[in-house]
N, C-alpha and C positions, 0 to 999 in steps of 0.2 A: 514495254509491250509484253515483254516476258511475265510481270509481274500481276499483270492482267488476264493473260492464259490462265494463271497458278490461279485467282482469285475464282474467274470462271468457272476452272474445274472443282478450287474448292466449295463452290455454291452449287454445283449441280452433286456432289459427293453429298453434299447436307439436304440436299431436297430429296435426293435418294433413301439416305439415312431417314428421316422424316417421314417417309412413304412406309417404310419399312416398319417404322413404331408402328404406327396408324395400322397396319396390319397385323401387326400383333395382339394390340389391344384390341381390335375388333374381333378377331378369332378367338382372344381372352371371355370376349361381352359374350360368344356366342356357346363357349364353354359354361359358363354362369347361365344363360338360360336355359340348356339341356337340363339342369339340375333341377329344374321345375317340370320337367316332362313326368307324368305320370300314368300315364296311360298308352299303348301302343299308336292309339289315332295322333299324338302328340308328337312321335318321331318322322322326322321326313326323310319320304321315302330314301331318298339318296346316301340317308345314312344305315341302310336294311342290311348292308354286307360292310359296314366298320364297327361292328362289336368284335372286339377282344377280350380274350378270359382273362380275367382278375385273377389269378391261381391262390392268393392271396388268401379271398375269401371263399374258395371253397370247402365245402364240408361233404365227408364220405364218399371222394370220388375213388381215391385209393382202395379203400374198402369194397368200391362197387367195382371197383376195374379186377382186385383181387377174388372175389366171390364169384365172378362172372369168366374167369381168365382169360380177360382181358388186357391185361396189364403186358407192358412192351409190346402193345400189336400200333397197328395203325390209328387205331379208335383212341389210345389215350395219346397217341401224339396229336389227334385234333381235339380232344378237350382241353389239353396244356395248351395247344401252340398255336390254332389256329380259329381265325375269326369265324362267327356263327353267321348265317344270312336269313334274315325274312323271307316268307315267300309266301306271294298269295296261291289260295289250291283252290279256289272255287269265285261265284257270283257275289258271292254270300259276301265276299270281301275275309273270309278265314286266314288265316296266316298259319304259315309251320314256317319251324327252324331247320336249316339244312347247314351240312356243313359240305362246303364245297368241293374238298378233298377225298369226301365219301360219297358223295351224292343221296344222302339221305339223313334220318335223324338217328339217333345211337342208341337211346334209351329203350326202343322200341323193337331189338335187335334179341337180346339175351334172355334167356331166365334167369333168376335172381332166386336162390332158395327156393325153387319147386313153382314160384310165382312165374306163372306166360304173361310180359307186358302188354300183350296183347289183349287180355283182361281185365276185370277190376280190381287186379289184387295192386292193379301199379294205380296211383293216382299224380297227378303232375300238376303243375300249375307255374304260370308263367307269371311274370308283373313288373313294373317298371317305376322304380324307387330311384327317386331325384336322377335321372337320367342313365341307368345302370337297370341293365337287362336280367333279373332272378330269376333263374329256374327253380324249379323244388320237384324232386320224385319221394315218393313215399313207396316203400314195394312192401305189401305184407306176405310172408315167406308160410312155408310148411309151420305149424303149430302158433303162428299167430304173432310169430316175431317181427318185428318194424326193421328197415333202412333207411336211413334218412339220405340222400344225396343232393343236395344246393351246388349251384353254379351261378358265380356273378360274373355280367359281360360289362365294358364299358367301351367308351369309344376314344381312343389317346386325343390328346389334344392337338397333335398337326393332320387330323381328320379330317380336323371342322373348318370350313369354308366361309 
């Protein structure tokens, strides 16, 4: 009898185990098709607040947080640390990015070398390459000097559902 408890639980331990793969690898399948996501209409919604910053590959955040003195405030602990969210602002179906520890966007906040992002001296642009969120600002400053600032987001893989 005993020997048959032990068997039992060893088959429900294995059907467990077994469940568990199967869970993995679907989450695996579902990581692989984010990577064909190219366009913002391509991410569901569900995942508009599990981008995280890749710190990895950004380029000129330092410099912009330094320029801006910004740097050690709260603004670069949410582009280091914390995840960006979609948001729609209108009919139109528009989306901004907010970050939810700020309740707004950041870029839009500072002057940069004489440049108000409030005008055209900032230009931005957003885009969505094999399932990773790029930001891009451009600021052109006092005498026609360029910034460059990129920011890539990504979603970790015990995100995906």
């Amino acid at each position: 009898m005993e020997y048959m408890r032990t068997l039992g639980e060893r088959r429900m331990m294995r059907t467990s185990e077994i469940l568990e793969d199967q869970e993995k690898v679907a989450r695996a399948q579902r990581v692989v098709e984010s990577k064909e996501w190219s366009k913002l209409a391509d991410v569901p919604e569900y995942y508009w607040d599990k981008f995280m910053p890749d710190v990895t590959r950004f380029e000129g955040v330092d410099a912009y947080l330094h320029k801006t003195k910004l740097n050690g405030t709260q603004v670069e602990e949410a582009l280091y640390f914390h995840p960006i969210k979609f948001e729609k602002i209108n009919e139109d179906e528009t989306i901004d990015t907010i970050w939810l520890s700020l309740n707004h966007g950041i870029f839009d906040m500072a002057n940069v070398g004489g440049c108000d992002p409030k005008t055209d001296c900032r230009k931005s642009i957003y885009k969505i390459e094999k399932g990773n969120l790029v930001y891009e600002h451009t600021f052109t400053m006092e005498g026609g000097q360029k910034m460059f600032v990129k920011r890539v987001y990504y979603i970790p893989a015990d995100k995906f559902i």
